[in-house]
gemmi code that builds the backbone of each chain (N, CA, C; Angstrom):
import gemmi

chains = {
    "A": [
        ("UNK", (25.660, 115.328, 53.273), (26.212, 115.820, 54.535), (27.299, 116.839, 54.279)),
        ("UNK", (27.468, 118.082, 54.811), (28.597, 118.972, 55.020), (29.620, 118.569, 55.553)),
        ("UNK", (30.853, 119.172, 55.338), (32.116, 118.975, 56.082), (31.955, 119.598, 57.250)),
        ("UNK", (32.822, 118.958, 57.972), (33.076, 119.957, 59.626), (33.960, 121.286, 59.189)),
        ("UNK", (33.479, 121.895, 59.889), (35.095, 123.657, 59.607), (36.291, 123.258, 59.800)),
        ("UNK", (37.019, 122.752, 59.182), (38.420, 122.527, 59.688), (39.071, 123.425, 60.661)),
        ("UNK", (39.777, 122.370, 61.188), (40.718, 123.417, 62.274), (41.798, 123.249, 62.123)),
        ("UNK", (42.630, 124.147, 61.634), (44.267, 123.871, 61.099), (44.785, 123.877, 62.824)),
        ("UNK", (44.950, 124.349, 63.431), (45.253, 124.382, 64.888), (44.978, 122.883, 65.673)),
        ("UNK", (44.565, 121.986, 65.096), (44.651, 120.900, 65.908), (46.188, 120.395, 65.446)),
        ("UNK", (46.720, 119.768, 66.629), (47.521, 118.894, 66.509), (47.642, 117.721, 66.941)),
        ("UNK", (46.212, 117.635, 67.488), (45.827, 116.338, 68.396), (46.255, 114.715, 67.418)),
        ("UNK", (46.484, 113.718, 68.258), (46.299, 112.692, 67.259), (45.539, 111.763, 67.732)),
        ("UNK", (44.324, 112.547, 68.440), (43.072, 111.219, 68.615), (42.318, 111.514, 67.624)),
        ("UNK", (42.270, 110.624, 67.026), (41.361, 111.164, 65.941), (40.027, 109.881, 65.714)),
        ("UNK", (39.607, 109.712, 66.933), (38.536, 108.976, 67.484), (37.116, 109.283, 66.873)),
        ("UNK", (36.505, 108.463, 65.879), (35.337, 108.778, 64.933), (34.176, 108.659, 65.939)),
        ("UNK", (33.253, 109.256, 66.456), (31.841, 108.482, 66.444), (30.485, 109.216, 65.887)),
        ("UNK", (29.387, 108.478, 65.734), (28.361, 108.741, 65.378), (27.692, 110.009, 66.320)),
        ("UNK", (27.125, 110.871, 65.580), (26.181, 111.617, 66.600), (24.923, 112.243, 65.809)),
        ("UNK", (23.478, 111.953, 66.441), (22.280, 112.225, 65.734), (22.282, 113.888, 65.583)),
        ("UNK", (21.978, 114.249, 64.491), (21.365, 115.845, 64.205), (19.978, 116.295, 63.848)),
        ("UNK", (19.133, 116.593, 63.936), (18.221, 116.515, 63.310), (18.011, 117.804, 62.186)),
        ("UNK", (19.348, 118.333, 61.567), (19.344, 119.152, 60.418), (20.064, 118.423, 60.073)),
        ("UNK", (20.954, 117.579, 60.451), (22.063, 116.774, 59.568), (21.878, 115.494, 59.198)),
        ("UNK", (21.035, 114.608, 59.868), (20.541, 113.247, 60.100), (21.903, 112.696, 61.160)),
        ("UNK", (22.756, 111.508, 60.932), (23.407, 111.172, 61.757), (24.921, 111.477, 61.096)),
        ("UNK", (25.574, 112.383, 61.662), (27.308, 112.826, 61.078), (28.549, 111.813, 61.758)),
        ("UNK", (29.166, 111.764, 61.224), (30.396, 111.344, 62.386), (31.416, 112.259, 62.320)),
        ("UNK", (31.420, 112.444, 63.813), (32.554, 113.700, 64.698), (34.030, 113.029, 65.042)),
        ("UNK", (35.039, 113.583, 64.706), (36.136, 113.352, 65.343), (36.744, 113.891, 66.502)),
        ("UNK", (36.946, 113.090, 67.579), (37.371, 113.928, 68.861), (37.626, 114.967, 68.705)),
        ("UNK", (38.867, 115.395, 68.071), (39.684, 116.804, 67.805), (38.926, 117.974, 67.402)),
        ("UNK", (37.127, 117.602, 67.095), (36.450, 118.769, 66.132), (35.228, 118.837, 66.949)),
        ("UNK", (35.722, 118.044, 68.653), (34.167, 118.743, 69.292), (34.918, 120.122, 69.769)),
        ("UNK", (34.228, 120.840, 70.043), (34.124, 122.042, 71.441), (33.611, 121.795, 72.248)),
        ("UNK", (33.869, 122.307, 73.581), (33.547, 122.434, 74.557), (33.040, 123.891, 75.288)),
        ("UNK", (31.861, 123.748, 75.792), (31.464, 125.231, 76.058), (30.841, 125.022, 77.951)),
        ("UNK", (32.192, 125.770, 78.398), (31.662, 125.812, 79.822), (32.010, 126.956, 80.349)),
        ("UNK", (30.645, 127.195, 80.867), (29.483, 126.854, 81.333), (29.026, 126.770, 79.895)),
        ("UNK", (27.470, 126.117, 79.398), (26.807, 125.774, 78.786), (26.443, 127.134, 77.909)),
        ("UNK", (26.288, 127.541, 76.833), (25.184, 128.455, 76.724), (23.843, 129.101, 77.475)),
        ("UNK", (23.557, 130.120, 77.960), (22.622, 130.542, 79.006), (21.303, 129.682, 78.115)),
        ("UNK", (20.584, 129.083, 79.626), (19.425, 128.300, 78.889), (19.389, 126.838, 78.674)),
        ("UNK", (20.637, 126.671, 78.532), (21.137, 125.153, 78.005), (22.178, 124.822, 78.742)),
        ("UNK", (22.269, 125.715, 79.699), (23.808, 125.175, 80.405), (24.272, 123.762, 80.778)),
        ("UNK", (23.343, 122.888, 80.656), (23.593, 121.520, 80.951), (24.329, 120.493, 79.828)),
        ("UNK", (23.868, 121.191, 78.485), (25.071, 120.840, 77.318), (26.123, 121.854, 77.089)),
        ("UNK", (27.028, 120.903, 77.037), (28.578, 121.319, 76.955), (29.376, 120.806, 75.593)),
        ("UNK", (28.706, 120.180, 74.740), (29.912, 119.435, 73.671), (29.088, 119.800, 72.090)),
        ("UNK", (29.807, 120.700, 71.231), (28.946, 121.229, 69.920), (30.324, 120.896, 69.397)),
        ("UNK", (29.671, 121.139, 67.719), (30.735, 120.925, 66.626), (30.261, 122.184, 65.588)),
        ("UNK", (31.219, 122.651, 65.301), (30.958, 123.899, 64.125), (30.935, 123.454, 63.026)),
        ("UNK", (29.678, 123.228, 62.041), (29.429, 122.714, 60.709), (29.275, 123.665, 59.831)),
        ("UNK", (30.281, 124.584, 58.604), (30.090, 124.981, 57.724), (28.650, 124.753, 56.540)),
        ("UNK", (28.232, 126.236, 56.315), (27.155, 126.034, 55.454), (27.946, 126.703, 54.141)),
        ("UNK", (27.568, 125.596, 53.327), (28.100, 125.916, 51.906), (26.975, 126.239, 50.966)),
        ("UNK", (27.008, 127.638, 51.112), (26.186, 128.649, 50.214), (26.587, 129.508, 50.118)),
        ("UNK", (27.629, 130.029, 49.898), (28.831, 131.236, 49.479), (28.180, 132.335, 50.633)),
        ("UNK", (28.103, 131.828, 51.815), (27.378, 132.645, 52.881), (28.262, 131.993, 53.869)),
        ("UNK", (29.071, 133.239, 55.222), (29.710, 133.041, 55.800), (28.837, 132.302, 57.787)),
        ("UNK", (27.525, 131.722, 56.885), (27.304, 131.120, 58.257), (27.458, 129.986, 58.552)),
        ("UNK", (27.092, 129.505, 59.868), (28.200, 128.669, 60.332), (27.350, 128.010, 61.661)),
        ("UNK", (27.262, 126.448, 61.415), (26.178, 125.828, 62.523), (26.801, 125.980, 63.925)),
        ("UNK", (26.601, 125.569, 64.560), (26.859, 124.980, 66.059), (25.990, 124.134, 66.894)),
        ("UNK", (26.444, 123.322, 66.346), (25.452, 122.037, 66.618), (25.897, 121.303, 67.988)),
        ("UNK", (24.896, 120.784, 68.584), (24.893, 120.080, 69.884), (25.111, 118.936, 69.898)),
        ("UNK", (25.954, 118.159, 70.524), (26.015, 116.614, 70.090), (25.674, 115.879, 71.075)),
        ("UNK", (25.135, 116.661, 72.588), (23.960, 116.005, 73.485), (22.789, 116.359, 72.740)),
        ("UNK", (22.180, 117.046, 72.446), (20.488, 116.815, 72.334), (20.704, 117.125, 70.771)),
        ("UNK", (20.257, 116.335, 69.937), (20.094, 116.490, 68.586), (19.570, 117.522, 67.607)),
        ("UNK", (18.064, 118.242, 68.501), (17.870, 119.436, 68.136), (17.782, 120.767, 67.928)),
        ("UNK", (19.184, 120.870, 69.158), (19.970, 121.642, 69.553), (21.108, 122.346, 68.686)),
        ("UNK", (20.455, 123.237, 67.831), (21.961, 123.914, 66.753), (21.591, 125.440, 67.152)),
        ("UNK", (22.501, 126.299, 67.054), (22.413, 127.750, 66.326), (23.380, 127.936, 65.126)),
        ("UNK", (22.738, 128.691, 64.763), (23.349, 129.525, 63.355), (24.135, 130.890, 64.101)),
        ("UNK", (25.807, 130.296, 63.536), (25.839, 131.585, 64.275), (27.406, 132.054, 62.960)),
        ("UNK", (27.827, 133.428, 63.113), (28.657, 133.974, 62.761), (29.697, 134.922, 62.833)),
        ("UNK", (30.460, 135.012, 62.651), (31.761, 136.159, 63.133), (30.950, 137.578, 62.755)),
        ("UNK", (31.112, 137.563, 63.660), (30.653, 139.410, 63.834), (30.736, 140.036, 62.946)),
        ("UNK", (32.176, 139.829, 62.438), (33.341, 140.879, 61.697), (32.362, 140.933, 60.260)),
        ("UNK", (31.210, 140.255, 59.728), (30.637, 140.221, 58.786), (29.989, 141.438, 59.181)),
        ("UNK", (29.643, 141.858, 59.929), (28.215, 142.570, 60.866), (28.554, 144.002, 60.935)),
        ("UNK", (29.727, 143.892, 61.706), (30.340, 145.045, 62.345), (31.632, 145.103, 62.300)),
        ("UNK", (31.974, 145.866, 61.229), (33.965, 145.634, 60.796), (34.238, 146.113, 62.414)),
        ("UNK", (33.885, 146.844, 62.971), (34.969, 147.428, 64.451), (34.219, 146.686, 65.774)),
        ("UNK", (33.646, 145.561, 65.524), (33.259, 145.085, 66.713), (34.245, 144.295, 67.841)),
        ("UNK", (34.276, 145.132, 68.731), (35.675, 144.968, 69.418), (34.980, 144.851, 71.111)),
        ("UNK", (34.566, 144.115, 71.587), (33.845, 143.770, 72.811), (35.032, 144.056, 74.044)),
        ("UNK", (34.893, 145.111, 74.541), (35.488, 145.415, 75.640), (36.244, 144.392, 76.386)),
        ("UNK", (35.184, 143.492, 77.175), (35.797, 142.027, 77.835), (36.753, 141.193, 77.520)),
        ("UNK", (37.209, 141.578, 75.778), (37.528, 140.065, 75.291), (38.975, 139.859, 75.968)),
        ("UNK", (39.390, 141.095, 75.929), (40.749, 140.321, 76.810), (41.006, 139.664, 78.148)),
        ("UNK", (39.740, 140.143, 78.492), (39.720, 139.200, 79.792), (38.856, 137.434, 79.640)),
        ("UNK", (38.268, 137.784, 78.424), (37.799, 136.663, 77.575), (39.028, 135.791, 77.465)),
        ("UNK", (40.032, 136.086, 76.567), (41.183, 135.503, 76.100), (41.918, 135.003, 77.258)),
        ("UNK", (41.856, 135.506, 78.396), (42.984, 135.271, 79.518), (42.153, 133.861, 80.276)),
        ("UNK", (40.942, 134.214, 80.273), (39.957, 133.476, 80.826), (40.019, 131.849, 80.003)),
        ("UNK", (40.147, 131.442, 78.940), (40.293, 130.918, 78.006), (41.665, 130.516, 77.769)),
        ("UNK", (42.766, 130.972, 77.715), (43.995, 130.589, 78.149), (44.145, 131.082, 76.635)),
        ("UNK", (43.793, 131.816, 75.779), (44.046, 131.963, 74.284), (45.498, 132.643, 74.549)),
        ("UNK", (46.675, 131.664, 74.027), (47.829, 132.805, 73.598), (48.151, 133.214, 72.618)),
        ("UNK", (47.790, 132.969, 71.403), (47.605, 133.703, 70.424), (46.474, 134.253, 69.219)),
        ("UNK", (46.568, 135.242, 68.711), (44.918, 135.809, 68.578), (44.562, 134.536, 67.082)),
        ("UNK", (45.678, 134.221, 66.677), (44.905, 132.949, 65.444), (44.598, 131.742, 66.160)),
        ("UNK", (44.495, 132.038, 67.549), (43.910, 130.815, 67.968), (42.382, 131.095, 68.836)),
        ("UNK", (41.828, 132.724, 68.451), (40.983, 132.917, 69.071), (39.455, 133.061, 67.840)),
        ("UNK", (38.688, 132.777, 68.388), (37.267, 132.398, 67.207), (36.458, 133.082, 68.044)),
        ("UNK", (36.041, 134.170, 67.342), (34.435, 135.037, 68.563), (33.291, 135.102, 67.519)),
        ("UNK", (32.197, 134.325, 67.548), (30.968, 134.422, 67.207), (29.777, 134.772, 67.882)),
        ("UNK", (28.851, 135.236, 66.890), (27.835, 135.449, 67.384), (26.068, 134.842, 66.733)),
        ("UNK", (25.771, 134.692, 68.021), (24.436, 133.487, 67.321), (23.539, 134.512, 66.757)),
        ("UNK", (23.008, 133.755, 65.760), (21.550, 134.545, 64.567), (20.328, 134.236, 65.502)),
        ("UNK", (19.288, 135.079, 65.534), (17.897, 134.164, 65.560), (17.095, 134.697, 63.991)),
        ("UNK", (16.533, 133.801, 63.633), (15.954, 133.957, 61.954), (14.258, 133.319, 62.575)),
        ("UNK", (13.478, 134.399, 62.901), (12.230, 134.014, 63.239), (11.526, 133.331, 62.012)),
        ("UNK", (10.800, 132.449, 62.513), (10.701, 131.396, 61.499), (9.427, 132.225, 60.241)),
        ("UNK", (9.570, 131.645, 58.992), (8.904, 132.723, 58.380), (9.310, 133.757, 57.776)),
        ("UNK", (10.798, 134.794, 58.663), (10.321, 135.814, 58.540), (12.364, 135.902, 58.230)),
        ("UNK", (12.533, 135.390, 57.666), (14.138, 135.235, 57.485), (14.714, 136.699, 57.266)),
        ("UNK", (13.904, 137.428, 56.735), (14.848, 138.996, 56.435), (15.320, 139.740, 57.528)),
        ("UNK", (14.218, 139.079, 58.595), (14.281, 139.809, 59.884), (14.994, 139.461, 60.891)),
        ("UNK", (16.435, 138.581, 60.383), (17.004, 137.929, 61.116), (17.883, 138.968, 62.160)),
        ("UNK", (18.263, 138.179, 63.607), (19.718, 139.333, 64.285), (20.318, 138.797, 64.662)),
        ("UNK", (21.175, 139.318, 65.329), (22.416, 138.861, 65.595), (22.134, 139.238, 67.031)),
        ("UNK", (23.127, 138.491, 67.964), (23.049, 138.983, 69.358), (24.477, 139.159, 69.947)),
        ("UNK", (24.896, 140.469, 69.497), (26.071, 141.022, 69.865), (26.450, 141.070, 70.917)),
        ("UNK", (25.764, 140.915, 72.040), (25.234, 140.915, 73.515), (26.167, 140.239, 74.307)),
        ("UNK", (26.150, 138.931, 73.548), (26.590, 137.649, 73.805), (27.257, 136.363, 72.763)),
        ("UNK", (28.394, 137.603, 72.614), (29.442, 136.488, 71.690), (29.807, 135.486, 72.464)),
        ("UNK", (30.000, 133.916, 71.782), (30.746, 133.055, 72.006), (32.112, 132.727, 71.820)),
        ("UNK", (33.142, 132.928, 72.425), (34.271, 132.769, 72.392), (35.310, 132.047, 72.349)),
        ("UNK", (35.576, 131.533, 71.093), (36.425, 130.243, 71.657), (38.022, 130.027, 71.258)),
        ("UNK", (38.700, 128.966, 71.793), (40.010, 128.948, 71.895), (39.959, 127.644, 70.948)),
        ("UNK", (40.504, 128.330, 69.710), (40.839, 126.775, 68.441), (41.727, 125.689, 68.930)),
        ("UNK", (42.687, 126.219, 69.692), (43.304, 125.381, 70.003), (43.077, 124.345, 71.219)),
        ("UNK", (42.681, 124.567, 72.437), (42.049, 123.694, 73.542), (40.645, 123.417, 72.637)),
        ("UNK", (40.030, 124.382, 71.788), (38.108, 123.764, 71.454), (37.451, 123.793, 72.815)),
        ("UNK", (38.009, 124.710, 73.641), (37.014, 125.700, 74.763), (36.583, 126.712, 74.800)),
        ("UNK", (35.417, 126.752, 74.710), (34.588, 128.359, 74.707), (33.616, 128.467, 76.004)),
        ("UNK", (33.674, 129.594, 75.678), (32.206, 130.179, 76.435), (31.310, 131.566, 75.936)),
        ("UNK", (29.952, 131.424, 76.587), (29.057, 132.404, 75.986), (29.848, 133.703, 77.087)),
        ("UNK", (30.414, 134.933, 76.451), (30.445, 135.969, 77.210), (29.430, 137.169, 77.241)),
        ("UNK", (29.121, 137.659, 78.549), (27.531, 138.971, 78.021), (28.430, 140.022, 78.015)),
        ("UNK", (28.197, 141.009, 77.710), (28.511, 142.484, 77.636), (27.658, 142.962, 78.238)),
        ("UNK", (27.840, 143.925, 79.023), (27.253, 145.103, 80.003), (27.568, 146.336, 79.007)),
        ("UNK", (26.825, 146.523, 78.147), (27.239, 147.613, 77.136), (26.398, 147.827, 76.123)),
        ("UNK", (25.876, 148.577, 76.782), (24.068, 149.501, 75.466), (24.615, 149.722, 74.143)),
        ("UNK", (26.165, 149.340, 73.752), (26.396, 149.488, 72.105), (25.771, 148.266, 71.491)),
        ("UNK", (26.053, 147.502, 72.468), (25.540, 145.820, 71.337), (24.445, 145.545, 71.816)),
        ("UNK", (23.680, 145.330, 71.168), (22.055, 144.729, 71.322), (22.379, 143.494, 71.077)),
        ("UNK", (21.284, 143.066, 71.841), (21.113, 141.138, 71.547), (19.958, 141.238, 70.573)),
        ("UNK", (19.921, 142.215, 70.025), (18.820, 141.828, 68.377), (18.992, 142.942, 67.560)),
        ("UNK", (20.653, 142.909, 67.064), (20.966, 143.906, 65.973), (20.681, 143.227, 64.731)),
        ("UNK", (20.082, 144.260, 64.015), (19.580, 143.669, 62.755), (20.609, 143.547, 61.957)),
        ("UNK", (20.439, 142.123, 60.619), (21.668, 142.288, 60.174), (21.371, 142.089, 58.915)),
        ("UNK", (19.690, 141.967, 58.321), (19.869, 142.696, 56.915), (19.009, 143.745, 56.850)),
        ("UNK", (18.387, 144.829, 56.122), (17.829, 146.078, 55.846), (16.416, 145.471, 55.876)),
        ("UNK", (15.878, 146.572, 56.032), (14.301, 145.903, 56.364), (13.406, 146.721, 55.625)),
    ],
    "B": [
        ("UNK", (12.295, 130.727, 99.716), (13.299, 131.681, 99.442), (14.265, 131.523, 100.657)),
        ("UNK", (15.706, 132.137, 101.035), (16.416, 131.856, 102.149), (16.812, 133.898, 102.645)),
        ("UNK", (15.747, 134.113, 103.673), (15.925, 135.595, 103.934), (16.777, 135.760, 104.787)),
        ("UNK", (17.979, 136.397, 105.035), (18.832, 136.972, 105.794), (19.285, 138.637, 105.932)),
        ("UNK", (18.967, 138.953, 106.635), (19.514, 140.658, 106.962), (20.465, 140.959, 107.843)),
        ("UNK", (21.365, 141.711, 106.971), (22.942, 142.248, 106.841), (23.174, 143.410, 107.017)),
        ("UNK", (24.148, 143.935, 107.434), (24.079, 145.341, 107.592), (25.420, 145.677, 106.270)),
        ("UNK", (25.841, 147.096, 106.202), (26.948, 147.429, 105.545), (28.428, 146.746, 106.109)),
        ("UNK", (28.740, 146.549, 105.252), (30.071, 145.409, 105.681), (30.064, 144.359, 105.572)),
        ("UNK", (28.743, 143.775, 105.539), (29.079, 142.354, 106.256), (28.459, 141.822, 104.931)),
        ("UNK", (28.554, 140.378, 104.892), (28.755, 139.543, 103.951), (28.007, 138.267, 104.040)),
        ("UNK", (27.886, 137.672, 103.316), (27.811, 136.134, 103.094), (28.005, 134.898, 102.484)),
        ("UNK", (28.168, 133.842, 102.675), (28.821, 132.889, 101.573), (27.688, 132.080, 101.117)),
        ("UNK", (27.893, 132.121, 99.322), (27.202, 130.830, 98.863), (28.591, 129.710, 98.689)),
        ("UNK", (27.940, 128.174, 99.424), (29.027, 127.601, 98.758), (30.372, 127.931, 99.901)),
        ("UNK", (31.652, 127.131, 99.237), (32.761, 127.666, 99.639), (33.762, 128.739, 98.833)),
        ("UNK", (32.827, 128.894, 97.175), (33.675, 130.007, 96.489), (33.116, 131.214, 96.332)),
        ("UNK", (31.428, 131.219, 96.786), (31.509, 132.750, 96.388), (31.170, 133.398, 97.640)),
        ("UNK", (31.346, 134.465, 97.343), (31.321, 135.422, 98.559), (30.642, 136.778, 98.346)),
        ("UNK", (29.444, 137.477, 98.787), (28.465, 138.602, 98.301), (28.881, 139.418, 99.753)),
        ("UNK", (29.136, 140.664, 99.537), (29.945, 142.063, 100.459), (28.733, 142.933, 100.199)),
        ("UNK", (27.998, 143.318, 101.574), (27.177, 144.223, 101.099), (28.097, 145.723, 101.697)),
        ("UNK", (28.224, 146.419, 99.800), (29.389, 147.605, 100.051), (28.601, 148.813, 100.810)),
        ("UNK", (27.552, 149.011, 100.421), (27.198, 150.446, 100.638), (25.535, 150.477, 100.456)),
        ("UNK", (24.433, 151.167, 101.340), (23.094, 151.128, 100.808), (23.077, 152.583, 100.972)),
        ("UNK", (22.185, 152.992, 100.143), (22.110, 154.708, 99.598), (20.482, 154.280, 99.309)),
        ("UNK", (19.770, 154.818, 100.040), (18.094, 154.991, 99.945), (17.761, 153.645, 99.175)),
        ("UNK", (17.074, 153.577, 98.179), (16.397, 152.595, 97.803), (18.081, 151.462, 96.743)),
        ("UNK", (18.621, 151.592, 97.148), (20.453, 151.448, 95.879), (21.063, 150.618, 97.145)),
        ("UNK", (21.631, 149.275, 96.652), (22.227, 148.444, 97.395), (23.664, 148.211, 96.277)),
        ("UNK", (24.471, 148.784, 97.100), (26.223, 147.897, 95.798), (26.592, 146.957, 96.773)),
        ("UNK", (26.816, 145.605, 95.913), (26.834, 144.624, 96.231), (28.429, 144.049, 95.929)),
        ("UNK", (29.265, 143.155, 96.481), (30.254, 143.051, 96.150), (30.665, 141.799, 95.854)),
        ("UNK", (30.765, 141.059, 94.992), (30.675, 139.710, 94.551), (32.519, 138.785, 94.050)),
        ("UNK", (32.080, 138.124, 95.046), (33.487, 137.033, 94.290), (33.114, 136.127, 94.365)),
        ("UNK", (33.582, 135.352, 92.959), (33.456, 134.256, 92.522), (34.408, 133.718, 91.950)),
        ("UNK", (34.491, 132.261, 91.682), (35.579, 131.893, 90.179), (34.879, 132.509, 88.727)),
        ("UNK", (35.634, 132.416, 87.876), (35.716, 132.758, 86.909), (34.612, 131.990, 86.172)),
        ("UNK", (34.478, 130.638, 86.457), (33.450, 129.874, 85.713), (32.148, 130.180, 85.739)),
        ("UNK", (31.697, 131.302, 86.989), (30.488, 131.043, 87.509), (30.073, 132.632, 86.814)),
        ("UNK", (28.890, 132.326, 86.173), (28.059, 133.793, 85.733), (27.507, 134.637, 86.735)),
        ("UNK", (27.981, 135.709, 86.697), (27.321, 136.358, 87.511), (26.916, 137.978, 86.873)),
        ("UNK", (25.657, 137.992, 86.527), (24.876, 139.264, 86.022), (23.639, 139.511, 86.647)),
        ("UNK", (23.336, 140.812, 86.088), (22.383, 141.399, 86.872), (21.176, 140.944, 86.135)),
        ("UNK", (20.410, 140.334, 86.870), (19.266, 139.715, 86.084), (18.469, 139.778, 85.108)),
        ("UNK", (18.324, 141.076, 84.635), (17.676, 141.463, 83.531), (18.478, 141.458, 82.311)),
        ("UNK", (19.618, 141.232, 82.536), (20.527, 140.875, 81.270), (20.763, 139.329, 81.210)),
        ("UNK", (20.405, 138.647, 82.307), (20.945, 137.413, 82.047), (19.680, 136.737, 81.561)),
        ("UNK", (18.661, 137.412, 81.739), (17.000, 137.124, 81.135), (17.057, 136.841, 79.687)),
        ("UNK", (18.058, 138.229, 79.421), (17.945, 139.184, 78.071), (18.129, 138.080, 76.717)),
        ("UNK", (19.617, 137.970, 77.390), (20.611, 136.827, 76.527), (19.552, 135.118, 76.572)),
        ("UNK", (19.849, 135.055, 77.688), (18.916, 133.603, 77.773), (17.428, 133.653, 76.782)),
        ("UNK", (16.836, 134.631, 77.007), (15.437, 134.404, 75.986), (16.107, 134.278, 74.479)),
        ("UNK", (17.213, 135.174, 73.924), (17.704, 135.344, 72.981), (17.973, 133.836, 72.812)),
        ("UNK", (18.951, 133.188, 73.132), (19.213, 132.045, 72.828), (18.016, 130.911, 72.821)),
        ("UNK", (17.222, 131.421, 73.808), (16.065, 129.852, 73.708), (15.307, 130.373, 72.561)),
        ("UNK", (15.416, 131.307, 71.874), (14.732, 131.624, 70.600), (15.625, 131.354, 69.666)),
        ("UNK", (17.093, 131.572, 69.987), (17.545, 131.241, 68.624), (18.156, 129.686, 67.998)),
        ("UNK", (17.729, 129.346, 69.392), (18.125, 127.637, 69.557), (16.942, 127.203, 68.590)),
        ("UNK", (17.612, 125.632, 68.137), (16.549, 125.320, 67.481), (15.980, 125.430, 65.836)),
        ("UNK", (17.204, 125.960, 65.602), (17.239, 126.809, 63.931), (16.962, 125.572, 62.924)),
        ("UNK", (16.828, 125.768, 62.310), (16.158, 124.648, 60.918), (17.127, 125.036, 59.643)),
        ("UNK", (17.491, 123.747, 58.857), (18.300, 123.896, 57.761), (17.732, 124.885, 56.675)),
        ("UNK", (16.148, 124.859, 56.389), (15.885, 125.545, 55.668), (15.895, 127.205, 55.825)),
        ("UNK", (15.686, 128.165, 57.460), (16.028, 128.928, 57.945), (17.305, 129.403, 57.040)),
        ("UNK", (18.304, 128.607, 57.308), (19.607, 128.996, 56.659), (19.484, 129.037, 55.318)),
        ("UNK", (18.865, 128.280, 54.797), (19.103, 128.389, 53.368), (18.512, 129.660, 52.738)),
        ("UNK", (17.686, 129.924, 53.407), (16.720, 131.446, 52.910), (17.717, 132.456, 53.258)),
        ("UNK", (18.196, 132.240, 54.910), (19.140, 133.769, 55.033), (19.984, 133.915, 54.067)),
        ("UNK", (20.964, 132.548, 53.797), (22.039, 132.893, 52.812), (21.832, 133.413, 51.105)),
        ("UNK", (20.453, 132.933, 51.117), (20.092, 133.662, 49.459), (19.826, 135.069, 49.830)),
        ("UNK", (19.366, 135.563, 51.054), (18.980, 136.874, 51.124), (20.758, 137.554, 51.301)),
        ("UNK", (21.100, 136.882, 52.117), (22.829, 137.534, 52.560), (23.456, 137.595, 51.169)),
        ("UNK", (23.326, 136.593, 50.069), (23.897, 136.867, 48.680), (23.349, 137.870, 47.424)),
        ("UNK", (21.861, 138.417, 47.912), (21.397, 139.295, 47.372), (21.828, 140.834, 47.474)),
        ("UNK", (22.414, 140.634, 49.114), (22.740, 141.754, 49.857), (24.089, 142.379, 48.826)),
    ],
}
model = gemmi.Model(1)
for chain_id, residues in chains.items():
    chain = gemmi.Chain(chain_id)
    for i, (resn, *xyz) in enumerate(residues, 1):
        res = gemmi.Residue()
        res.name, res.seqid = resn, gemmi.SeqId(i, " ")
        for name, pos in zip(("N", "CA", "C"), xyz):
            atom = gemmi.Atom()
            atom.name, atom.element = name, gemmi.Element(name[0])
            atom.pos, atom.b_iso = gemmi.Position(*pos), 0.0
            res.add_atom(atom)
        chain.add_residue(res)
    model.add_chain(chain)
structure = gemmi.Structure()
structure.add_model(model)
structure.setup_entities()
């Protein structure tokens, strides 16, 4: 089993263990302080609201987001900043305000992979629709961009 | 479906928070004027298609998925 991503920004002291099924992980145990919360839901899924960010340890900066209502529910997702050093999404400050983020080391913006099965080289990114979240509350949300710079299927290795 | 016809100005409520202003119609072009809370999505449908297919495709990812990208991302 992997570690959870630490979050130096908690200061919580529930540190309440329970079980939750994965079906890439088998069964992990989550500590209150290391769910997120994503409301509204991800478009599609809006009815789950509670993921945990699970580090992949392969000297590769990706990064799960796993569902801890429906088990087979993860994306692979990653900081942009791997992608696109100047990716700077217009919205985010209204992202941040929206989110209550008051300071920017407490702000986390990712973006989900799709890796068509098979065909892994051909993986993208969907710049479209970073997820945004506040380390410190562990509230996010999916934000869209209205903006023909980011595609929701920028490629992100050479083809 | 729930059909109602509005003229310029006038409005209607979904709910008790949002509120749709029809601003201006110009030939076949309707601007529409929308308030809502903050929680509630509101896009123009073909983007909210866009993203949503994106995600129900990228939902669902498999451990081994990852393990291939990251040997390809370390080749890179």
């Amino acid at each position: 089993m992997r570690d959870m991503a630490t979050n130096p920004q908690t200061t919580s002291t529930d540190m309440t263990v329970f079980p939750a099924k994965t079906r890439n992980f088998g069964s992990i145990e989550v500590r209150s302080d290391q769910i997120i919360y994503l409301e509204p839901g991800l478009l599609g899924f809006t009815k789950y609201h509670r993921y945990v960010l699970i580090e992949h340890h392969q000297e590769a900066p990706f990064l799960w987001l796993q569902c801890l209502d429906k088990e087979d529910l993860a994306f692979v997702v990653i900081d942009p900043r791997y992608l696109l050093s100047e990716y700077q999404p217009g919205p985010l400050p209204q992202a941040m305000r929206e989110l209550e983020v008051e300071s920017t080391e407490d702000l986390k913006v990712l973006v989900i992979l799709t890796i068509p099965r098979g065909k892994p080289q051909e993986m993208t990114a969907n710049l479209m629709g970073p997820v945004v979240l506040n380390l410190k509350t562990r509230q996010g949300r999916q934000f869209i961009l209205d903006d023909p710079s980011y595609s929701h299927k920028h490629r992100v290795l050479p083809g | 479906m729930l059909i109602l016809t509005r003229k310029t100005g006038e409005g209607l409520f979904i709910g008790d928070d949002i509120r749709v202003t029809i601003l201006e119609i110009r030939g076949k072009q309707i601007r529409l004027g929308i308030e809502a809370p903050t929680a509630i999505v509101v896009l123009r449908e073909e983007i909210y298609r866009r993203v949503q297919q994106e995600n129900l495709q990228a939902a669902g990812a498999r451990d081994i998925d990852v393990t291939e990208v990251a040997q390809l991302w370390r080749q890179e």
